[in-house]
C-alpha positions in Angstrom: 107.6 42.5 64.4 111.4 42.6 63.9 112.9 42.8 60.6 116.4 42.6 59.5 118.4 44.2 56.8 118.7 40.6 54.6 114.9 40.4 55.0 114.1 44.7 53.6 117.2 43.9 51.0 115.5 40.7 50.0 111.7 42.8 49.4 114.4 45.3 47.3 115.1 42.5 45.1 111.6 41.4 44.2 110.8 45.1 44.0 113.6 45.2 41.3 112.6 42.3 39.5 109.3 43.1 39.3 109.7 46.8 37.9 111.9 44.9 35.5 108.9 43.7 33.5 107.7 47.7 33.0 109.2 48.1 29.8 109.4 48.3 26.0 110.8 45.3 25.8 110.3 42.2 26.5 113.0 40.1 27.8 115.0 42.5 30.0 117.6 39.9 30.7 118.3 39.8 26.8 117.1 43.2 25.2 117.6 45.1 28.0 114.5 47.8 29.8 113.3 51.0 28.1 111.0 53.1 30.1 110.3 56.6 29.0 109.2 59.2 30.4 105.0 59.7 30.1 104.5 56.0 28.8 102.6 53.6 29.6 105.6 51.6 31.0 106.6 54.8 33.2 102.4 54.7 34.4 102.6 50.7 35.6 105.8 52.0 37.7 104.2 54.4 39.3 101.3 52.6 40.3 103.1 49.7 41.6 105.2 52.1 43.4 102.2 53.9 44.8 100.9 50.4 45.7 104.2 49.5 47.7 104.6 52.8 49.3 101.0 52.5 50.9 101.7 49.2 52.2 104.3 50.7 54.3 101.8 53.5 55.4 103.5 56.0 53.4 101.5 59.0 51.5 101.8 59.6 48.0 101.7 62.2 45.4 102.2 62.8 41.7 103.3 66.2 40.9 103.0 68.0 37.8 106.3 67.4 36.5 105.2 63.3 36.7 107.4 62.6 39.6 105.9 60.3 42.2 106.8 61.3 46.0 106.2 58.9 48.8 106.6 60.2 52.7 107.5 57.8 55.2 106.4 60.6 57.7 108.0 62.1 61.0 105.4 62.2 64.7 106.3 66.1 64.3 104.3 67.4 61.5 106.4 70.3 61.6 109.5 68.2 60.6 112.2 69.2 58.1 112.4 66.7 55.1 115.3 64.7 54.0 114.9 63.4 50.3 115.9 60.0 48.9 115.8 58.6 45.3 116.3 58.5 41.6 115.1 58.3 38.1 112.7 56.0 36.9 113.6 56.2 33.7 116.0 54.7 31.3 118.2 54.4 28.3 117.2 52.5 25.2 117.6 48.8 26.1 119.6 49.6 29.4 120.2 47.8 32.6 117.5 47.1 35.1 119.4 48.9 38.0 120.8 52.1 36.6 118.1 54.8 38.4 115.4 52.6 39.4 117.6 51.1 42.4 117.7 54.6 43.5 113.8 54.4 44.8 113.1 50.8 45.8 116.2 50.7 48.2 114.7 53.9 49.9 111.7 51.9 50.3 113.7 48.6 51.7 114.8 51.6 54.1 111.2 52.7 55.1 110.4 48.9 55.5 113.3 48.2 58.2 112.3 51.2 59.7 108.8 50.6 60.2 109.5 46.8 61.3 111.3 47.9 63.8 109.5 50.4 65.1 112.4 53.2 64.6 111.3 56.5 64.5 112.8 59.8 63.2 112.7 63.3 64.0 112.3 64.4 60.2 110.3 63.1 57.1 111.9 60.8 54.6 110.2 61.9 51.0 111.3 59.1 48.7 111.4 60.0 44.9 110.9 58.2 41.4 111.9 61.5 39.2 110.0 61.2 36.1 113.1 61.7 33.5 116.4 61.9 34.2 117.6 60.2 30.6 116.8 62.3 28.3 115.8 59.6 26.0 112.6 60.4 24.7 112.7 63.9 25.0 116.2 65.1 25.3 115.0 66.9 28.6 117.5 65.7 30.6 117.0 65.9 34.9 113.3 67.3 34.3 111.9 65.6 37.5 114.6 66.9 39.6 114.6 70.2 38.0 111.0 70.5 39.1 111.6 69.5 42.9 114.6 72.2 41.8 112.6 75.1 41.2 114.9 75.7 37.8 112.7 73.7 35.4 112.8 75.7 32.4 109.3 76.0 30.5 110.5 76.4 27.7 111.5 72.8 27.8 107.9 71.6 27.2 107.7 72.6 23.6 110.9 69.4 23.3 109.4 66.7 20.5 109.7 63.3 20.5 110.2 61.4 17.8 106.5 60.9 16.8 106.2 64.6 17.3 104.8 64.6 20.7 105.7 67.7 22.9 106.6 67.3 26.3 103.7 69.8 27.4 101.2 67.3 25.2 102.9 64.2 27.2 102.9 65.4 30.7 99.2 66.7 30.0 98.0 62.9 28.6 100.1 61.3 31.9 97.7 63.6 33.9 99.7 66.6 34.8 98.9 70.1 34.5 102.6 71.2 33.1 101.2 75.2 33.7 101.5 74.7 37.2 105.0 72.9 37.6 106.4 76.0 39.2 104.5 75.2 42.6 105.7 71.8 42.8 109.3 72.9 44.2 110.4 72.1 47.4 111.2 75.0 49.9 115.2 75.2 50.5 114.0 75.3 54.2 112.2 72.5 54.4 114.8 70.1 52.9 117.8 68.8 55.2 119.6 67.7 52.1 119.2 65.4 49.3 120.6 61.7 49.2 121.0 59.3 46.0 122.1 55.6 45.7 123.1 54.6 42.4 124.8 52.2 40.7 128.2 53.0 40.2 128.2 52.7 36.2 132.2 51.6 37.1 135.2 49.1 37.9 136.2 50.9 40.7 134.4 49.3 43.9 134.5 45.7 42.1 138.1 46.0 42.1 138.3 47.1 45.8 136.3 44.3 46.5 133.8 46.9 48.0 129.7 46.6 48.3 129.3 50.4 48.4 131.6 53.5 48.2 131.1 57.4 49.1 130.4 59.8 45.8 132.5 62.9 46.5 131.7 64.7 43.2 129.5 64.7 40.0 131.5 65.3 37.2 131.4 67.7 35.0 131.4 67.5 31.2 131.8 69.9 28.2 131.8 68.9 24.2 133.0 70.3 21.6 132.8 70.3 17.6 136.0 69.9 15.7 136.0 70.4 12.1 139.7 69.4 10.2 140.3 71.4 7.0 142.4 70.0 4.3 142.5 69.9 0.4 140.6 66.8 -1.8 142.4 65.5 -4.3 142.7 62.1 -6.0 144.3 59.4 -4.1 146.2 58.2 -6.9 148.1 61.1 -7.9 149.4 63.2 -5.3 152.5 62.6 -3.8 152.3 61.9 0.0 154.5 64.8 0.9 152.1 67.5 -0.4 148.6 66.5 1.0 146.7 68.0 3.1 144.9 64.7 4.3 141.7 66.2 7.2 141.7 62.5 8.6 144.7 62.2 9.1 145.4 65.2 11.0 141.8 64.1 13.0 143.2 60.9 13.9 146.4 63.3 15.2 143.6 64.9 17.2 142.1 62.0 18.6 145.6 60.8 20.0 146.4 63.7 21.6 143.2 64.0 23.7 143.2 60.2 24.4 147.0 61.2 25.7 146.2 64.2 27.4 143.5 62.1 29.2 145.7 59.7 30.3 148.5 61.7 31.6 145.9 64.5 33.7 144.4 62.8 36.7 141.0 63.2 37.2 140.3 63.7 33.5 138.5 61.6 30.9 137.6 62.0 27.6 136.6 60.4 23.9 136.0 61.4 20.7 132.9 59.7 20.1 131.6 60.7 16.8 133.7 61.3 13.1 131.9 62.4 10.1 134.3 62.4 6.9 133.9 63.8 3.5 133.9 63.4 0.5 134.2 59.9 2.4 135.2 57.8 -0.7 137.5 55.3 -1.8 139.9 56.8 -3.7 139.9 60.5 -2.6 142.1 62.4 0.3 139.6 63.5 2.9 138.7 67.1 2.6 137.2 67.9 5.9 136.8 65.8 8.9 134.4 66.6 12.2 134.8 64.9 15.5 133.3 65.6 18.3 135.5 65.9 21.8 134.5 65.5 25.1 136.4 65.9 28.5 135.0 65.2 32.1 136.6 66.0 35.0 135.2 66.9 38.9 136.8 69.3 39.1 136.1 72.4 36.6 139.4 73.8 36.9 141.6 70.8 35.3 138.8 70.4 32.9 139.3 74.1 31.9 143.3 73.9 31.5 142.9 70.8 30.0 141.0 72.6 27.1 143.3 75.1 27.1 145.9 72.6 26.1 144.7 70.6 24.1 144.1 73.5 21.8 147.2 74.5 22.0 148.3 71.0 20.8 145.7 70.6 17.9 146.8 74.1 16.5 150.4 72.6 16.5 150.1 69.5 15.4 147.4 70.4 12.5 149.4 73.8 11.4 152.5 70.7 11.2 150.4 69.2 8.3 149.2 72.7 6.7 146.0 71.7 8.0 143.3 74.3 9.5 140.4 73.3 12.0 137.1 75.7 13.0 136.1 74.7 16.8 133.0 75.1 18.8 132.0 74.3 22.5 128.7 72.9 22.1 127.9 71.8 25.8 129.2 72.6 29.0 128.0 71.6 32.9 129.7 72.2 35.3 130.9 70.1 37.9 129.1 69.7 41.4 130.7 68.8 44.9 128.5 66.8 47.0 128.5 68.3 50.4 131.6 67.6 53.0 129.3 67.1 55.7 127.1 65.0 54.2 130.2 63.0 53.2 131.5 62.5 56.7 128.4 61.1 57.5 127.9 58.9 54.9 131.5 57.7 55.6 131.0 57.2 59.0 127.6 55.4 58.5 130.2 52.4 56.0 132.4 52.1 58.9 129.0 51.8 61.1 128.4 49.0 58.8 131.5 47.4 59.0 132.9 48.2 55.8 135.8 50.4 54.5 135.3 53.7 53.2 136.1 54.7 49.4 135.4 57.9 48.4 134.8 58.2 44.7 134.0 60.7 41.7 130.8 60.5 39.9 131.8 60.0 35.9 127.9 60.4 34.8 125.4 62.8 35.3 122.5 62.5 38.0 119.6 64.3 39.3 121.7 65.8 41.9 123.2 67.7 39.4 119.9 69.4 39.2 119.2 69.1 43.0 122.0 71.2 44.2 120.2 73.9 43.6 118.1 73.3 45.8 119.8 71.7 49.2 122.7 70.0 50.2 123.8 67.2 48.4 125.4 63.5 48.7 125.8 60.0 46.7 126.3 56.3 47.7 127.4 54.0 44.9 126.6 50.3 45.0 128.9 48.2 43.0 128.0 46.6 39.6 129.6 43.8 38.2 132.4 44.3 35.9 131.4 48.5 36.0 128.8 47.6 33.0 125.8 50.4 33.0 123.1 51.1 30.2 123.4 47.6 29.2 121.0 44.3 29.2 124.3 43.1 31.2 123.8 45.4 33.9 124.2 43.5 37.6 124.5 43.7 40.5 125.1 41.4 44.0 121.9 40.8 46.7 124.3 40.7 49.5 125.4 44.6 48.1 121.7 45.5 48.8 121.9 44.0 52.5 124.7 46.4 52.7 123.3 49.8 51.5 120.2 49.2 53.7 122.5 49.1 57.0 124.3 52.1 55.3 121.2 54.0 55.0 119.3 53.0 58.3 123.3 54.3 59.5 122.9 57.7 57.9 119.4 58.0 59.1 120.6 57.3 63.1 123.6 59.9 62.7 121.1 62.4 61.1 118.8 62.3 63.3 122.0 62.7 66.2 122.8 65.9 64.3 119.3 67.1 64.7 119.3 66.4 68.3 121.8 68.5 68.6 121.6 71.4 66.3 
């Protein structure tokens, strides 16, 4: 039987809606979903997964690292694999797109494919990675890390907030966390790696575009700011003579809010202020904030925090004011590949649609993956760019138009292995 892309978009949405209901929660369209990793919620999605994948004749596996894998097989055994997917997992009260989009549209994939009889010349392994969050452990891209071969072991002794390690999690999910290390993929096997997310942005809604081509994932560092100044009572010194720490933090925060708006390709916020003594009547004494820049590219994120220190040394010497600062994170950007670009460009035109090429703001497994193979993104746009929020939507016609994208990208791969 034939099968069109409305009708493997329209089994994508009832997929969707019915992972939904795997959560914490219980109304998703009003609270939200939370699925953790190792949870009950995270089991039910993986055996309705494992359910769906075997009605479209895939095999499945768990690994160790409580990632499920499905293949959608290749006639040549000896095949090389391309991967497909995302994170099962998600914020506290989040959207029910964000990651979990990522694995049932490779599935709406598999099911045009096989309805239409379409073969390929390599395996499609499609991927629910068990934690890509970081909410309940702070182990942030541990499925992927684990496909990766860079999973860390020393991330199993992470605690929840009940005091759970991840080694005692994984072990009560069923996995034997000791032998995570042979659940990597081998660099040769893998043609690259592929991800359709949601774009967690404005930028495709205002283009009026279903879909648009990730060129980069950002890269992100944070830092600690501490302002020093002098306490004193609010009543009795003169203006002229403080040495207010809040107000030479709220100095701070407009300078990197302005040298974020003036750098392209940069963002940034200061996200968190602790003040003390914090009270009524009494000038601040010291003042932490924490600052974080994104950019995807590492070099304008680097110069940018070159100058903003130069300003913050200015501007807080300006008020006799002294400040102790300390980089507390830093990841570094990744490029996703230029040939895996062009095709997933070429595969939007295929589809009718104009290309945008975009830059990843937030994290994702590839992050992780390009350690391992070559990398590349599709967004999918979401309505009015909201992301780990009950709000979070997105249009059914936009997952009619990823499918043709994908079974696009799938053709001109399997062109490129023809003639390799």
């Amino acid at each position: 039987m034939n099968g069109s892309f409305e009708q493997a978009a329209e089994q994508a949405w009832q997929w969707l809606e019915t992972v939904a209901r795997f959560s914490e929660t219980q109304d998703p369209q009003h609270d939200g979903v939370t699925r953790q990793c190792a949870t009950p919620e995270h089991r039910a999605t993986l055996d309705a997964l494992t359910a769906w994948m075997r009605e479209l004749g895939m095999s499945v596996r768990e690994d160790n690292g409580a990632n499920l894998i499905g293949r959608h097989a290749s006639a040549n055994p000896d095949a090389r694999t391309l991967l497909l997917g995302s994170h099962q997992d998600t914020v506290p009260n989040g959207g029910k797109y964000d990651g979990i989009m990522g694995v049932i549209l490779p599935l709406a994939l598999v099911k045009y494919l096989r309805d239409n009889g379409i073969e390929l010349p390599f395996h499609l392994d499609v991927v629910a990675f068990s934690d890509e969050e970081g909410s309940r452990f702070s182990s942030t891209l541990l499925g992927s890390k684990v496909l990766a071969g860079t999973f860390d072991s020393a991330m199993l002794d992470a605690t929840d907030d009940a005091g759970v390690t991840l080694k005692q999690a994984l072990e009560a999910f069923g996995c034997r966390p000791e032998r995570i290390a042979e659940d990597r993929y081998a660099a040769e096997e893998v043609i690259a790696f592929l991800e359709i997310h949601i774009e967690q942005g404005p930028q495709l809604e205002l283009a009026d575009l279903p879909v648009g081509v990730v060129s980069a994932i950002t890269g992100i560092e944070r830092h600690q700011l501490t302002v020093h100044g002098l306490a004193g009572h609010a009543g009795t010194v003169p203006m002229q003579v403080r040495q207010d720490a809040l107000v030479g933090a709220a100095g701070v925060i407009q300078l990197v809010d302005a040298l974020c708006r003036e750098t392209e390709e940069l963002v940034g916020v200061v996200g968190k202020i602790d003040n003390a003594p914090n009270g009524v009547n009494v000038i601040p004494q010291t003042t932490t904030l924490s600052i974080e820049l994104r950019s995807p590219r590492d070099e304008i994120r680097r110069r940018a925090r070159e100058t903003l220190r130069e300003r913050i040394e200015a501007s807080l010497a300006a008020r006799r004011l002294t400040f102790d600062q300390t980089l507390t994170y830093e990841q570094s950007a990744v490029r996703c590949s230029e040939w895996l670009c062009g095709e997933l460009q070429g595969a939007v035109r295929d589809s009718g649609i104009s290309p945008r090429v975009l830059f990843s703001g937030a994290g994702h497994d590839g992050l992780a993956m390009h350690s391992l193979c070559d990398i590349g993104m599709l967004f999918l746009r979401c309505e009015g760019g909201v992301s780990h929020h009950p709000g979070e939507a997105i249009k059914p016609q936009d997952l009619t138009a990823a499918v043709e994208v994908l079974t696009h990208v799938c053709h001109r791969l399997a062109r490129r292995h023809d003639t390799a």
